[in-house]
N, C-alpha and C positions, 0 to 999 in steps of 0.2 A: 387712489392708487394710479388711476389714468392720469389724470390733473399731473403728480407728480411729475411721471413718467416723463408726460409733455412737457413740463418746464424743465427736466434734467436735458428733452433734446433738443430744445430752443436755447437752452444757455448751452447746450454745444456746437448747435449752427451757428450763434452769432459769436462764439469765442474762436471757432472756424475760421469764419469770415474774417472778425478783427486779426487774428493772424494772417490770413491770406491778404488783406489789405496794409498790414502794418510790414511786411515782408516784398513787398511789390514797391510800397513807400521806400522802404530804407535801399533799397537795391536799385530804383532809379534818384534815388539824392547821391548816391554813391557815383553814378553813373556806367557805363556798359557792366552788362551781367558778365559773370566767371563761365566762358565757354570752354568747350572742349581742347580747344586748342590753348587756351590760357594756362586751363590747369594743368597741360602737359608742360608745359612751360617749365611753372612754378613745381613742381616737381622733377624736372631736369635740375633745377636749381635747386632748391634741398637736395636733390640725390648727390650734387657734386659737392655740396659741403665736403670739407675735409674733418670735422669733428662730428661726434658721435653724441645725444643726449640722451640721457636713459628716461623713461616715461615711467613713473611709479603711479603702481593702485590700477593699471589697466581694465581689469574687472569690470570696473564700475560703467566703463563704454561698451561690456561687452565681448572684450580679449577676451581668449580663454587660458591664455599666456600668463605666466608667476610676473615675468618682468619684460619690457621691452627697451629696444636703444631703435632709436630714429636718427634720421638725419632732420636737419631743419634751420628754418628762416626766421629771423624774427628780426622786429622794430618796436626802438622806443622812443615812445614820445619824452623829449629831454626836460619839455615843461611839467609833463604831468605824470609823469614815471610809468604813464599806460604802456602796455604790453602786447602787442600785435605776437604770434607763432603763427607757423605754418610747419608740419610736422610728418614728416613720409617714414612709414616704420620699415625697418630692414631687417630680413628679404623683404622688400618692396612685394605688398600683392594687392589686389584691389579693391578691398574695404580695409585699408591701411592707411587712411588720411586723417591726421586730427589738426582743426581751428582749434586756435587757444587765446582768449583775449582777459589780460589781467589787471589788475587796480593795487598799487598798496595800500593806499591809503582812501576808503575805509580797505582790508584787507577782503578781496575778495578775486574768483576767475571762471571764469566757463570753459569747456571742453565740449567739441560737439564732433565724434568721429561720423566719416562719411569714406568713401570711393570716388572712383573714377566718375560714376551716376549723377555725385553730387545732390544724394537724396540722405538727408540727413539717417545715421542709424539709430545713435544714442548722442545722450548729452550730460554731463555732471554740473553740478554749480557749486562753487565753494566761497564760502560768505562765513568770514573769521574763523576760519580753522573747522569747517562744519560741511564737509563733501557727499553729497547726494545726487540722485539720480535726479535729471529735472526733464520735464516734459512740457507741455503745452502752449497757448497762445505765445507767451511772451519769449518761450526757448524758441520757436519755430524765426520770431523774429527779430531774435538774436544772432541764429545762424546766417537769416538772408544778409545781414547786417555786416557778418562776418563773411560772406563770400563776396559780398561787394568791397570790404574793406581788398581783399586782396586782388579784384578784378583788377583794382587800380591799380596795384603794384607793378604788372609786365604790362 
């Protein structure tokens, strides 16, 4: 039962770790980290969008909202049909931020809402038509991944 124990939290330190290291990786190959004054930025800019997106299945990051409409940014990659969002829910409040980065082909997307904090809250993954809550090493360094993608952006 000890033994166990110890190995459930040595494969949690080092899947810790690998997170914290594979999340440190991708956000300096990215180059400058998403600061404070960035994400105001990038949020002034969704907010001025003049269209509206509705965000379905909110729940699963946590809303406690039936439906949401955001304002939002987004870029695609024209080679690879990847899907960069950035997404401010209105009324704008401050764990109202969703990263969205998508694939058609294999058919798959992550969702990773957060705030102003920029401390991840929740996160979904959806992989062929198959939406669940994801957690761990590899969401943590999805998101870094995802804030550095748009550090670049402003």
């Amino acid at each position: 039962m000890i033994i166990a124990a110890l190995c459930t939290d040595r494969r949690a330190l080092v899947g810790g770790g690998l997170a914290w290291l594979l999340s440190a990786l991708a956000a300096d190959a990215q180059g400058a980290p998403l600061t404070a004054e960035k994400l105001k930025r990038l949020i002034q800019r969704a907010l001025a969008e003049p269209d509206t997106t509705p965000f379905s299945r909110p729940h699963i990051i946590g809303f406690t909202e039936d439906s949401l409409t955001t304002r939002s940014l987004e870029f695609i990659n024209k080679t690879t049909s990847d899907r960069h969002g950035f997404m401010v829910v209105i009324p704008h409040h401050a764990d109202g931020l969703i990263f969205f980065e998508g694939r058609k082909k294999p058919l798959s997307f992550a969702v990773h809402r957060t705030g102003e904090h920029l401390n991840r809250i929740a996160s979904a993954l959806n992989r062929n038509g198959t939406l669940s809550n994801w957690s761990g090493p590899e969401t943590e360094a999805d998101f870094a991944k995802q804030k550095a993608y748009w550090a670049a952006q402003v």
